[in-house]
Structure formats: structure tokens, C-alpha cells
C-alpha positions, 0 to 999 in steps of 0.5 A, a space after each residue: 448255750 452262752 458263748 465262752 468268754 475269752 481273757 484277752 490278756 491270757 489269749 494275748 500273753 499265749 501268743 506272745 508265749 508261742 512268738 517266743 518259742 518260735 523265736 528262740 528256734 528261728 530268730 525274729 527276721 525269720 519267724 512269720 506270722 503264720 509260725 507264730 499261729 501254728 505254735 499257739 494253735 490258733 488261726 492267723 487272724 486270731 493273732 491279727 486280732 491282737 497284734 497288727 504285725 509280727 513287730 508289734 509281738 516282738 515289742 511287747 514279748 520283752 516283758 513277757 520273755 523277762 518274767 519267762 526267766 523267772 530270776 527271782 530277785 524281787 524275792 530275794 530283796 524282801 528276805 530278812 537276810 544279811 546284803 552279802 548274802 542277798 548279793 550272792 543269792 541274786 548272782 546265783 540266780 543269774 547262773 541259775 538262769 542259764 541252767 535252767 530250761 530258759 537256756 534257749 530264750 536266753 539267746 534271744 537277748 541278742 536279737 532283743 539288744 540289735 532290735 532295741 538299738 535298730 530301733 532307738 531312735 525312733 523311741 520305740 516300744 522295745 527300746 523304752 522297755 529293754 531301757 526299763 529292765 535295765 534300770 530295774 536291774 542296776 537299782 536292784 543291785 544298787 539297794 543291796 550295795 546301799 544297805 550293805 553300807 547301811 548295814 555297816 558291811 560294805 564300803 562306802 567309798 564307792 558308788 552304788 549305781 557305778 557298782 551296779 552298772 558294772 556288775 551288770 555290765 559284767 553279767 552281760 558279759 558273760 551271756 554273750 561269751 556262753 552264748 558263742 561258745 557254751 561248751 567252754 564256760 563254766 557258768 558255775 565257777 565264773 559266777 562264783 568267781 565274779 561274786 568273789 571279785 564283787 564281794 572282795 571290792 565291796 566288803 568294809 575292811 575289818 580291823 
């Protein structure tokens, strides 16, 4: 009988799946190696034969915790569709986000901000892929604002990547109010009314 041949990246991205589930239930400072294990069904040095320690998973799970939320921007970027309409798809998908079955990873964006900052200096792995994500994320916005200009349908007046930084900033903002106090956010009607407020300040005036 020939021995079963093993993905590396899927055994890989199964343990940086489970250290997600563990994380979200009991944050990075108190998650061990051996919960990681458990919740991937595997024995402890088969994570040890992957990553050399809990750091190590954590730095890498970004990309993974990213793809995870499934916000589906890029699908909505490539659609033959008007830029404020692409605009209010790509917020709607934020809110989505929230309501979805992620609601519960979501919160680790507060551990993956305070160990990407603890961090920084040393330029770690985290550091350069949470700086990676959010550059990704204000381009995103930026194209849509740049071809609404194009279109003829937004201001010219303004930045596009300030406009992008700041949306973004703004839906930073919201995570964290929803994460201390979910019971008291709307997410529905403030990102409705964020997209209004966005739309109103971007949109060309029509004579």
C-alpha cells in the first residue's frame, strides 16, 4: 500500500484555520500550541512540523483570517456596472461582513492591529501583510473613485486616495464601535448612512 500523499499547503492552511477558531474564542496571549492541535485534529508536532511556534501561525493567519471574510471586492471591481453603484456594492459587503458567520473572527482584528503595532518596528511578517491589506483596501476604493471621475459621475476636485483613506478609516471605525457595544449598532442603517454621506460628497453636481 503506497503512503498517502500529503498538500503541505492545505495541511498548512488547516492549521492556520483551527489557530483562527481558537483565537477568535480565546485571543492570541491565550491560545497554546496544543489548543491550536486539538481544534485541527492533529498531534502537536505535526503543527511543529509546520510552523516553530504559535508566533509564527499568528503572522501568517492574516492572509488567511483575510480571505476567511470573503468580502468580495475584487468581484464587484470587474463587473460592468456604473462606479456608484460599485461603491454601494463594496459598503454593502462590508456590512455584510459583519452579519455574517465571521462576526466572531471579526474581533480579532483587535488582537491583529495591537500585535502588528507591538511589532512594527521590527518589520515583522504581520506588520508588512496588515500594511499590505490596507493598501490593497484604499486602492480598492481609490479605482472606484478614479473611474467615477472618468465616468463623469464623480468630483474631480478631490483626492481619490485621501477619499480612500478615509472611507477606510471610517469603516475601521465602525468595527470597533460594534465590537464594544454590538447590541447598540445598527450596521444596516450606518452603512447606509456612511454610503449616503460618501456618495453626496463624491457625486458631480448636476446643473
Amino acid at each position: 500500500m503506497s503512503a498517502k500523499v500529503v498538500d503541505k499547503k492545505e495541511k498548512k492552511d488547516q492549521i492556520i484555520g483551527a489557530a483562527l477558531v481558537v483565537f477568535a474564542k480565546k485571543g492570541f496571549a491565550k491560545t497554546t500550541i496544543n489548543d491550536i492541535a486539538a481544534a485541527a485534529g492533529i498531534g502537536k508536532g505535526t503543527v511543529y512540523e509546520y510552523f516553530s511556534n504559535k508566533e509564527e501561525i499568528i503572522n501568517q493567519s492574516f492572509s488567511f483570517f483575510i480571505r476567511h471574510l470573503e468580502l468580495g471586492f475584487q468581484e464587484v471591481l470587474i463587473q460592468e456596472i456604473p462606479a456608484r453603484e460599485k461603491l454601494i456594492r463594496i459598503l454593502g459587503g462590508f456590512s455584510h461582513a459583519m452579519d455574517s458567520d465571521s462576526q466572531e473572527l471579526l474581533e480579532l482584528m483587535f488582537d491583529y492591529w495591537s500585535e502588528g503595532i507591538k511589532n512594527r518596528d521590527s518589520k515583522g511578517l504581520l506588520f508588512e501583510e496588515m500594511n499590505k491589506f490596507y493598501r490593497s483596501y484604499r486602492e480598492i476604493f481609490a479605482d472606484v473613485i478614479i473611474e467615477g471621475m472618468t465616468e463623469g459621475s464623480f468630483r474631480k476636485d478631490i483626492n481619490p486616495r485621501s477619499a480612500a483613506s478615509m472611507i477606510v478609516g471610517t469603516l475601521d471605525g465602525i468595527l470597533v464601535q460594534w465590537i464594544l457595544d454590538k447590541d447598540s449598532i445598527d450596521l444596516q442603517d450606518i452603512v447606509k448612512t456612511v454610503t449616503t454621506i460618501v456618495l453626496n460628497g463624491i457625486a458631480l453636481e448636476r446643473k
